[in-house]
C-alpha positions as CSV (number, residue, x, y, z in Angstrom):
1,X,23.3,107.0,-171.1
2,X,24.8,104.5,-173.1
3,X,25.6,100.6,-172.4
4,X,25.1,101.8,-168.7
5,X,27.9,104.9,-169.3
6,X,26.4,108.5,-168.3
7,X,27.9,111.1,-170.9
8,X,28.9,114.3,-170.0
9,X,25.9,116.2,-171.5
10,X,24.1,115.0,-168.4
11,X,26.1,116.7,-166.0
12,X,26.5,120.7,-165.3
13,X,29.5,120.7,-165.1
14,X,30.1,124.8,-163.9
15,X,32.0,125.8,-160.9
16,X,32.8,121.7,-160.4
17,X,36.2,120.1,-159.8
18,X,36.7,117.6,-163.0
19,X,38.7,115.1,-162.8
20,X,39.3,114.5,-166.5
21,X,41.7,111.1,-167.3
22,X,43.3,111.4,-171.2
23,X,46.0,110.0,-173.3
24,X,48.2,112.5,-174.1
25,X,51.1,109.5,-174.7
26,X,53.6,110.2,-176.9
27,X,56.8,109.3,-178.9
28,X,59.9,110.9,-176.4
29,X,62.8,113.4,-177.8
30,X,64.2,113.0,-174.3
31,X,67.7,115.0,-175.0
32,X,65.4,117.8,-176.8
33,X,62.6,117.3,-173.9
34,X,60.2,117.4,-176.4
35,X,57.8,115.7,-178.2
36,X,58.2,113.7,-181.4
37,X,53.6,114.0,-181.7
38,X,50.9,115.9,-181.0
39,X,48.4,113.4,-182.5
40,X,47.1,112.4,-179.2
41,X,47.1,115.7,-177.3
42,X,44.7,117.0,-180.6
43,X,42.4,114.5,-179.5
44,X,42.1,115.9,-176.1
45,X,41.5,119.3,-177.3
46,X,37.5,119.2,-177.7
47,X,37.0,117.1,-174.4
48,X,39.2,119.7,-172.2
49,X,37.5,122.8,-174.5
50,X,34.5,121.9,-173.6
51,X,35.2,121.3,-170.0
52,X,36.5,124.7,-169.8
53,X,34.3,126.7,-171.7
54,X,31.3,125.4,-169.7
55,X,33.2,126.9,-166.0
56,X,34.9,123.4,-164.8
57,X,37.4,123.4,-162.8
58,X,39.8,121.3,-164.9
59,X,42.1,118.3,-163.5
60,X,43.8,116.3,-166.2
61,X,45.2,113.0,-165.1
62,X,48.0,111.9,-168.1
63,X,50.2,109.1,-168.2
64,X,53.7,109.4,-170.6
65,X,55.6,106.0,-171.3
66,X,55.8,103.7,-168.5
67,X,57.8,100.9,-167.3
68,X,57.8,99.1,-169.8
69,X,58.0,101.6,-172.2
70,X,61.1,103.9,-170.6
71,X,62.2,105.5,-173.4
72,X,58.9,107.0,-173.4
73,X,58.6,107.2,-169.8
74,X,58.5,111.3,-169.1
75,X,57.1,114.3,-167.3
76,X,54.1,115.9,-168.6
77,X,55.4,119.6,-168.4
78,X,56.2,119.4,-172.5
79,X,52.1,118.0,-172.7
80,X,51.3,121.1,-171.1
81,X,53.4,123.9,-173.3
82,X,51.5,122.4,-176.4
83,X,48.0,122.2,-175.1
84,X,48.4,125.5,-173.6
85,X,49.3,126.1,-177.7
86,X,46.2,124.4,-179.1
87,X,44.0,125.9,-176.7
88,X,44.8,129.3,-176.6
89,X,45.0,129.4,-173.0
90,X,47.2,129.1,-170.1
91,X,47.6,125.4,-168.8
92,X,48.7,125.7,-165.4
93,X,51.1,122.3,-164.7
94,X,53.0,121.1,-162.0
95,X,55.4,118.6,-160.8
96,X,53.2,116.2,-158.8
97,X,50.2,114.1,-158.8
98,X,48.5,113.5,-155.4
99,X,50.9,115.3,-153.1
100,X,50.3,118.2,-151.3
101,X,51.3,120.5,-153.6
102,X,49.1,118.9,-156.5
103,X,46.3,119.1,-153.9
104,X,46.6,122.6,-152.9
105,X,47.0,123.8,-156.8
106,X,43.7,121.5,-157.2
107,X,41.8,123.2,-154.5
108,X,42.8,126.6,-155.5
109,X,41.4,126.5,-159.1
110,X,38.9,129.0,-160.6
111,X,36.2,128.3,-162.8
112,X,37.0,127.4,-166.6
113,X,41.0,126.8,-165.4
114,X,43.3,123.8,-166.5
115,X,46.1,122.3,-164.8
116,X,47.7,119.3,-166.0
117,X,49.4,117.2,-163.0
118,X,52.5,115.1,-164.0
119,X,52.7,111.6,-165.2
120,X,50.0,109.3,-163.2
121,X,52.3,106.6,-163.9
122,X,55.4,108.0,-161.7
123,X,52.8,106.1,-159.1
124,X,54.0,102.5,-158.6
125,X,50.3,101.5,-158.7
126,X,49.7,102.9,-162.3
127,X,52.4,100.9,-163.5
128,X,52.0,97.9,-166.0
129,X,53.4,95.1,-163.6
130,X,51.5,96.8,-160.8
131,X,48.5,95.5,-162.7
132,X,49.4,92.5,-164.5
133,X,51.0,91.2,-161.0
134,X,48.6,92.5,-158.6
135,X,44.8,92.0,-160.3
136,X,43.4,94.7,-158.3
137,X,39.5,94.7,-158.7
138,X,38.0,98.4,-159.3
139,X,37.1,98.3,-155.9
140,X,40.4,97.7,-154.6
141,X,41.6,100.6,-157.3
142,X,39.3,102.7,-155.3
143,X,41.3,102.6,-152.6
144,X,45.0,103.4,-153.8
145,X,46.7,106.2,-152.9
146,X,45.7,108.3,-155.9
147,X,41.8,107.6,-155.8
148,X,41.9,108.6,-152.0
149,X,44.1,111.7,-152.4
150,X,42.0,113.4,-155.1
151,X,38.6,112.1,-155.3
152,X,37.6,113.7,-152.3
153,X,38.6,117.2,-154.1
154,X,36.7,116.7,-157.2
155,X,32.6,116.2,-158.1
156,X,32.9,114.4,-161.3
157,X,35.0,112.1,-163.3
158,X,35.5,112.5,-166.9
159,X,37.3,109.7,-169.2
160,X,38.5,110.5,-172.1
161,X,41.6,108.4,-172.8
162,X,39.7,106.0,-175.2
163,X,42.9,104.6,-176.5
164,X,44.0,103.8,-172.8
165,X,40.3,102.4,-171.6
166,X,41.3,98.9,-172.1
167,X,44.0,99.3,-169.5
168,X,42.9,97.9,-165.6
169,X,44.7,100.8,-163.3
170,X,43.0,103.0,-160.8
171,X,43.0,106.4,-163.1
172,X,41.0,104.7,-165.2
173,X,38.5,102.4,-163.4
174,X,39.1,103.8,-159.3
175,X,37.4,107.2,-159.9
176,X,34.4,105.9,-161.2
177,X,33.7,103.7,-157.7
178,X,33.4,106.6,-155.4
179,X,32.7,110.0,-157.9
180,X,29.9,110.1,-160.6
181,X,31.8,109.7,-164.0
182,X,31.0,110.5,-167.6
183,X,32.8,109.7,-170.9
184,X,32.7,112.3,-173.8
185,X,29.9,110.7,-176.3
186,X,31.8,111.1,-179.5
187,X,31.0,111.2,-183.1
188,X,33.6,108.2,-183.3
189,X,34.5,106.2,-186.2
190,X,36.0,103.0,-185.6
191,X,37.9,100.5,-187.8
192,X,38.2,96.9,-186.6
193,X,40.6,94.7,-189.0
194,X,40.6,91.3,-187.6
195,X,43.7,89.2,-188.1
196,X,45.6,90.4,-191.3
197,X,48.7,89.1,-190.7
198,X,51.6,87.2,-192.2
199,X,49.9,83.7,-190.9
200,X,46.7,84.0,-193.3
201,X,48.5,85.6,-196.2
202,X,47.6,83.5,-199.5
203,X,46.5,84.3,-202.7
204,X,43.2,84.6,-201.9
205,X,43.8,87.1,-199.2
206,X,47.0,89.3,-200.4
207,X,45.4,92.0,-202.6
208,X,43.0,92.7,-199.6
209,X,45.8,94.0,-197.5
210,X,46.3,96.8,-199.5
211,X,43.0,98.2,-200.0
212,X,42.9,98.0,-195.7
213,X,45.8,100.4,-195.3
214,X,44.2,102.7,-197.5
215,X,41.2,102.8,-195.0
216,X,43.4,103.4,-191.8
217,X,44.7,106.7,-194.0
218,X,41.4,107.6,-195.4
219,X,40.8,109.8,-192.2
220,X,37.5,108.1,-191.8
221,X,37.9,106.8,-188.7
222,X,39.1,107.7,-185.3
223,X,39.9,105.0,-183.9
224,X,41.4,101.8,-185.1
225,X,41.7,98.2,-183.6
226,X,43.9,95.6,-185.1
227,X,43.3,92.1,-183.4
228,X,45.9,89.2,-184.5
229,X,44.8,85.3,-183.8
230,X,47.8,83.7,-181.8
231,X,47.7,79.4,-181.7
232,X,48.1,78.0,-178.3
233,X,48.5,74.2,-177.1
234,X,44.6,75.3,-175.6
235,X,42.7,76.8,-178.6
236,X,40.6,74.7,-180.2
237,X,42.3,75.3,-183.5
238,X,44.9,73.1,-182.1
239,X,42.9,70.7,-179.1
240,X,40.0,70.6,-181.4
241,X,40.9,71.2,-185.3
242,X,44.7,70.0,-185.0
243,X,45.6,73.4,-187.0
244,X,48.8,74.2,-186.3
245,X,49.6,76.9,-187.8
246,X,50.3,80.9,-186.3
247,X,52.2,79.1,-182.9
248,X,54.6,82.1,-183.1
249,X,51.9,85.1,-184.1
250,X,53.1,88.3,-182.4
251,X,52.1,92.2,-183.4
252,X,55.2,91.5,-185.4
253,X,52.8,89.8,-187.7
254,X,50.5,92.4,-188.6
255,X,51.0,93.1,-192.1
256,X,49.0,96.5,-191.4
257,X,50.8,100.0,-189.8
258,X,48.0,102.7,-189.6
259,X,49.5,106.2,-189.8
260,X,51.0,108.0,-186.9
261,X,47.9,110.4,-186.2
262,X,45.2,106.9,-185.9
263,X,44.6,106.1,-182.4
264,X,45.5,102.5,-182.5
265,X,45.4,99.3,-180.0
266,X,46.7,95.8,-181.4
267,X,44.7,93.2,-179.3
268,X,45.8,89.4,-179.2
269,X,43.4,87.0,-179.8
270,X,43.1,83.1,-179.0
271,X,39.8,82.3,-180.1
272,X,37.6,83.3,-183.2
273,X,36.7,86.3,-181.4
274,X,37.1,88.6,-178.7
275,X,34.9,87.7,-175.8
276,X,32.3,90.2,-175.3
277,X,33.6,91.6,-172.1
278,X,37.0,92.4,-174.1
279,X,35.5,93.7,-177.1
280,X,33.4,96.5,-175.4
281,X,36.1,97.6,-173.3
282,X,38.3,98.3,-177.1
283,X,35.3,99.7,-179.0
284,X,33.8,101.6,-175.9
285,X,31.6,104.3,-176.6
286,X,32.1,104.3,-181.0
287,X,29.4,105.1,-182.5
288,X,29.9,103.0,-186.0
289,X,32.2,100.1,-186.4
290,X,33.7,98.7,-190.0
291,X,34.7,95.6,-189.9
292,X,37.0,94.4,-192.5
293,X,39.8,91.6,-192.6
294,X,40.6,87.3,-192.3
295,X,38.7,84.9,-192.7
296,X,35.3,86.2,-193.6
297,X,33.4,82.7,-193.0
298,X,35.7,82.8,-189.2
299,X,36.6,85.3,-187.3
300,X,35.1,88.2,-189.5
301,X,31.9,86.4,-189.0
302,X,32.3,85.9,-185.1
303,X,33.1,89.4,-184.6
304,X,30.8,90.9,-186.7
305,X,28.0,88.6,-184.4
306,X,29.5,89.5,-180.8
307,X,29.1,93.5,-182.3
308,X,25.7,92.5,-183.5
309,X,24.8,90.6,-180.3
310,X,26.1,93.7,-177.9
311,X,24.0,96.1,-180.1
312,X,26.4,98.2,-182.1
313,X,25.9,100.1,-185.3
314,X,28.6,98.4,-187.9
315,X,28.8,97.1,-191.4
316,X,31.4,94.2,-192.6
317,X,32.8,95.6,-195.6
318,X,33.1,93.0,-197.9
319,X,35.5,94.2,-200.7
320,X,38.3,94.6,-197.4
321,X,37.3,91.1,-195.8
322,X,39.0,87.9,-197.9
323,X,39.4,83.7,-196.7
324,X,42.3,81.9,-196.8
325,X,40.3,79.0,-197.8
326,X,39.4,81.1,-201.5
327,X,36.5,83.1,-202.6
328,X,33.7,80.8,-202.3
329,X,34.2,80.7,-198.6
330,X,34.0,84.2,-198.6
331,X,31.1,84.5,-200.7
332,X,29.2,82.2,-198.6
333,X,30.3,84.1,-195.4
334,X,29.5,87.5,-196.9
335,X,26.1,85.9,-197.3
336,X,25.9,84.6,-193.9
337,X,26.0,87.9,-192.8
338,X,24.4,90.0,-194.4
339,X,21.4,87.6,-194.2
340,X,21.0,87.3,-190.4
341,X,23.3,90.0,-188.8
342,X,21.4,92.4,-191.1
343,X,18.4,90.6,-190.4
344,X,17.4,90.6,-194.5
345,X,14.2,88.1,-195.6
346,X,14.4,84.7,-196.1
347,X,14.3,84.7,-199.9
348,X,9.9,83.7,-201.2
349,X,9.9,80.1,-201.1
350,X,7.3,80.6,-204.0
């Protein structure tokens, strides 16, 4: 167990109903019906491997687009053809998620067998305005109709959408009220560039920006986090430091585009750093962190102390991290650091 998150080494898992949530979403052909990646559905191949290899019988739980993404918004049949590919194996899919026909296909699996049920998000309460209008707490998740309809079919939960786990919907936090759930414990690699964007580009910073996007195509990490600081009337940049600059910061701003295969969330930001609560649920279960961008003596240095104070391996790469304000205050944030976040001796006094 992990920050109070059982991992699926603890369970045996042969001749059980898994329920298994992953993010298979992908870029829409939708006159071709196909798929324009497979970046995502790769990722999902040691999870559901595993799963069936060890006798499970195998439920995946997908989503495809959504509302407010409709050109994406799809069936999951063309998941299933190329998973059924990668695999090796027959994928058994069909066109429903918690009816009775995906119930009776659910209860009629044999050990080690797949089947993919279609896009959780043709549910009205796995939509995004479902849950940015509606707040649901995960015990009120627990009780929508998809949560009632199939947890009383399966014996464990398994999450593996990492790049979905920041996301507040039933599939994702309802299961785990009412079933024992698990999360793979990956060997993952995360990168988390704070706040390079067009706001804090100077000549202090600019040749930094570079040397960043080389890291997101390195294929060192897994997973890759790009946080962007948006001014508000409320921050205390402005209430506080009368700064007023970055009023109009969007994901627009981002002067970094990791490559197509990265799994990638942009988080906004309004504050130095992201509360604690927020960051864990973005970094989940990562077992090493880089930190790298703007401004090292600011929001580098808050982030790097919430991941310190939360207890996760990471380092603060200093040649990638850069201050608006020029190199001294970067030096002397580098130092900052690396003397108490890596917990180095005061220097002898003599």
């Amino acid at each position: 167990m992990r920050f109070g998150i059982h991992s699926l080494d603890e369970f045996q898992v042969s001749g059980k109903t898994v329920l298994c949530r992953v993010d298979m979403n992908q870029p829409v052909d939708r006159a071709a019906g196909t798929l324009k990646s497979i970046a995502r559905i790769e990722a999902c191949v040691p999870t559901i491997r595993e799963l069936s290899d060890h006798g499970a019988k195998v439920v995946l739980l997908a989503h495809q687009g959504s509302d407010i993404e409709y050109q994406n918004y799809y069936c999951t049949q063309p998941h299933a053809q190329v998973l059924s590919k990668l695999l090796g194996r027959e994928i058994l899919w069909i066109d429903d998620v918690c009816g009775p026909t995906a119930r009776r296909a659910i209860s009629e699996l044999k050990d080690g067998e797949i089947l993919l049920l279609d896009n959780v998000r043709f549910l009205a309460e796995e939509q995004t305005l479902f849950e940015l209008k509606l707040c649901l707490t995960h015990e009120q998740q627990a009780q929508t109709l998809l949560v009632r309809k199939l947890a009383p079919l399966a014996d464990l939960y398994v999450c593996d959408a990492f790049a979905a786990a920041h996301r507040d919907q039933p599939s994702l936090c309802g299961f785990e009220q009412v079933l024992p759930s698990a999360m793979i414990q990956p060997s993952q690699n995360a990168l988390l560039v704070i706040d390079v964007q067009r706001e804090f580009l100077t000549d202090s910073t600019r040749d930094r920006v570079s040397k960043i996007q080389k890291l997101t195509e390195s294929g060192k990490y897994d997973y890759c986090i790009l946080t962007y600081y948006k001014n508000t009337l409320q921050s205390p940049s402005y209430s506080r430091l009368h700064w007023y600059h970055a009023m109009d910061a969007c994901a627009d701003s981002l002067l970094i585009h990791p490559p197509a295969g990265l799994l990638t969330v942009v988080q906004e930001k309004t504050t130095y750093a992201l509360p604690h609560e927020s960051l864990s649920d973005l970094v989940g279960l990562c077992t090493h962190i880089d930190v790298v961008g703007f401004d090292t003596d600011a929001c580098v240095m808050a982030a790097a102390t919430n991941l310190f104070d939360a207890g996760y391996d990471f380092d603060v790469l200093g040649d990638c991290c850069a201050s608006t304000n020029g190199w001294d205050y970067h030096e002397a944030g580098m130092k900052i650091i690396n003397r108490v976040l890596a917990r180095q001796p005061e220097p002898d006094q003599g």
